[in-house]
Structure formats: structure tokens, C-alpha cells
C-alpha positions in Angstrom: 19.9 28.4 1.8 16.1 27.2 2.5 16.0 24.3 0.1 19.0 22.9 1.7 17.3 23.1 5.2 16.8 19.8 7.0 13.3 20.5 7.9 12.8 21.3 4.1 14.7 18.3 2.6 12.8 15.9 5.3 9.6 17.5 4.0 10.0 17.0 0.5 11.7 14.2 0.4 8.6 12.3 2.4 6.0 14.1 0.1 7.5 12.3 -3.2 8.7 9.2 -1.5 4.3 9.0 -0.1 3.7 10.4 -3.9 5.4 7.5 -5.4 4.3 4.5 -2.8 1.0 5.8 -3.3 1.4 5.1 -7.5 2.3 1.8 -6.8 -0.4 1.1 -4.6 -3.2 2.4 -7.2 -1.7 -0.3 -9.7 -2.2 -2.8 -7.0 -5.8 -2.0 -6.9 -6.7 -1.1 -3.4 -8.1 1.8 -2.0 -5.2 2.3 0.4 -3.3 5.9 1.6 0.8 5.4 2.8 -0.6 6.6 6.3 -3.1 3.8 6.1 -0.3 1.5 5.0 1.7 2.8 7.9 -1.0 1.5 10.7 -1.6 -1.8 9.4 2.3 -2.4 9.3 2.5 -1.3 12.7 -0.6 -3.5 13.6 0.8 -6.7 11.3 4.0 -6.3 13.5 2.7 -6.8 17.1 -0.2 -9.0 15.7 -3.1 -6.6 17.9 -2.6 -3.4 19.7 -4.3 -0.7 21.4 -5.1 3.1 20.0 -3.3 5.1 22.7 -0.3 2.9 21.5 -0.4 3.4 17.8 -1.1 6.8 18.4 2.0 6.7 20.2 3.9 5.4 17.5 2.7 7.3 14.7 3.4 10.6 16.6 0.1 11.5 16.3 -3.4 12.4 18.4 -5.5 9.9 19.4 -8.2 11.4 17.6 -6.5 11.7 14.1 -5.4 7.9 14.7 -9.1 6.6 15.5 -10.1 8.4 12.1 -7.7 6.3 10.7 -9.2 3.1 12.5 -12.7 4.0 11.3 -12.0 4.1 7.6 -9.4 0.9 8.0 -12.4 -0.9 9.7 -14.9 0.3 7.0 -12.6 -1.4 4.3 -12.3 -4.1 6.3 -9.0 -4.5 7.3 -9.0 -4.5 10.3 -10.9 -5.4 13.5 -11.7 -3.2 17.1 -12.8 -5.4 20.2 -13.5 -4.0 23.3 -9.7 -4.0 26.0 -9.9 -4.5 29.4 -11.3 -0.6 29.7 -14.5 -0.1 27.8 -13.0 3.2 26.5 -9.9 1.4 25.4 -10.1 -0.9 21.9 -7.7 -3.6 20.8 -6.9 -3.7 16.8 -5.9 -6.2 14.4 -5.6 -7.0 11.2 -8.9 -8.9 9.6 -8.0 -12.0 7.0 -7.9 -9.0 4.1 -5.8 -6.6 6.3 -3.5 -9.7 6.2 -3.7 -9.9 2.5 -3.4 -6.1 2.0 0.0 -6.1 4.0 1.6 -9.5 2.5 0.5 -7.8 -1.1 1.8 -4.0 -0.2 5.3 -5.5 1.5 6.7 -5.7 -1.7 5.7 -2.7 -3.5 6.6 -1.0 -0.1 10.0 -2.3 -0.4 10.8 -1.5 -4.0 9.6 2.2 -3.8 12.1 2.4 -0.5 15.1 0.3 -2.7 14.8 2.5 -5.8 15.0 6.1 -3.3 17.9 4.3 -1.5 19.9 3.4 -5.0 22.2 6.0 -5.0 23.5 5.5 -1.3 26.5 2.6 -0.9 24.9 0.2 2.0 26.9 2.5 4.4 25.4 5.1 3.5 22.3 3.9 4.1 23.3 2.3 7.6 24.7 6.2 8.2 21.5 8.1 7.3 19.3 5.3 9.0 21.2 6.0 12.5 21.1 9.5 11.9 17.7 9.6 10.9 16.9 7.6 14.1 19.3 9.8 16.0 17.1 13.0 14.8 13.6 11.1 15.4 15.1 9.9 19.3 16.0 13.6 19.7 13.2 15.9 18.6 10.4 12.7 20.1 
């Protein structure tokens, strides 16, 4: 049956999981998207980093990820200097980017805890590996 198809459970269950992170982050009271939420994480984690690389990591065009960048910058969370090529820029996160990801952690966290409820913590050890398993193989 379609609707118990991986690639339409994987789908859906992203689109209401980005639904629902996305109604916590309008009571917060920024102007943020998940996807947005997404880069700065990435960013926050390896404290700068370059475009090619996040677009690596995100699994998506470089153009789609500078698009991305521009509207991140124009909020001012985060910051583009020039790398060692002139074509190449270096991101990080800007004091407020800092403040948006300390603030969003949380609300990040409880949206993943309350989907992940209903799974024992071996379950949710199982479907992490074989989500990563899945990710590894179709990458």
C-alpha cells in the first residue's frame, strides 16, 4: 500500500514534524524557517564553515544554500568573510545567531521528544541507526 511506503512515511512524517517545529518557533518570536534552523545548527556546531561544506551537509545545491545565507545574513544571524579563495566565503554565527540557536535548542528538542514518545529508548536507538543506515546508503 502507498501510504505505508518508506518514501511516503519519511515524507510525511518530516512535513508535520517541520509543521510543528515551525509552531513553536512563531511563539518564540523570530522570523525563523526549520531549514534556516538547520544551517545555523550546523554552523553553531563547527563554530565557522564554508558554503561548498554546508551545501554538502544539507544535501543540497550550492545555490539553494547561498539563498539561504543571504536571508540568514539579512536577519543578522550570521556573518560571510572572504576564505582563502575570493569565490569561497566563511560563515558564522553573529552574537544574535548565537542567541537564536541557545533560544531554539530547546524548543527544537521538545518538538523531537514529544514525536519520539511513543518509541522505548531502543527503539529510538533502532530507528536512529537505521535512519542513518538509509541516509549512508542512498548519499
Amino acid at each position: 500500500m502507498f501510504t505505508d511506503s518508506v518514501g511516503y512515511l519519511t515524507t510525511t512524517i518530516s512535513r508535520i514534524l517541520k509543521q510543528k517545529l515551525q509552531a513553536r518557533f512563531n511563539k518564540i518570536g523570530v522570523n525563523i524557517t526549520p531549514e534556516q534552523w538547520r544551517l545555523l545548527v550546523l554552523i553553531a556546531n563547527e563554530e565557522e564553515m564554508n558554503q561548498s561544506r554546508l551545501a554538502e551537509l544539507q544535501h543540497k545545491d550550492r545555490a539553494a544554500i547561498k539563498r539561504l545565507i543571504d536571508h540568514l545574513e539579512a536577519k543578522k544571524l550570521v556573518c560571510r568573510k572572504s576564505g582563502l579563495d575570493s569565490r569561497a566565503y566563511i560563515i558564522s554565527l553573529s552574537q544574535e545567531g548565537k542567541k537564536v540557536v541557545q533560544i531554539f535548542t530547546n524548543a527544537s528538542k521538545e518538538t523531537v521528544n514529544e514525536a519520539l514518545s511513543c518509541f522505548t529508548y531502543d527503539e529510538k536507538k533502532t530507528l536512529n541507526l537505521l535512519l542513518n543506515k538509509l541516509l549512508k546508503n542512498i548519499s
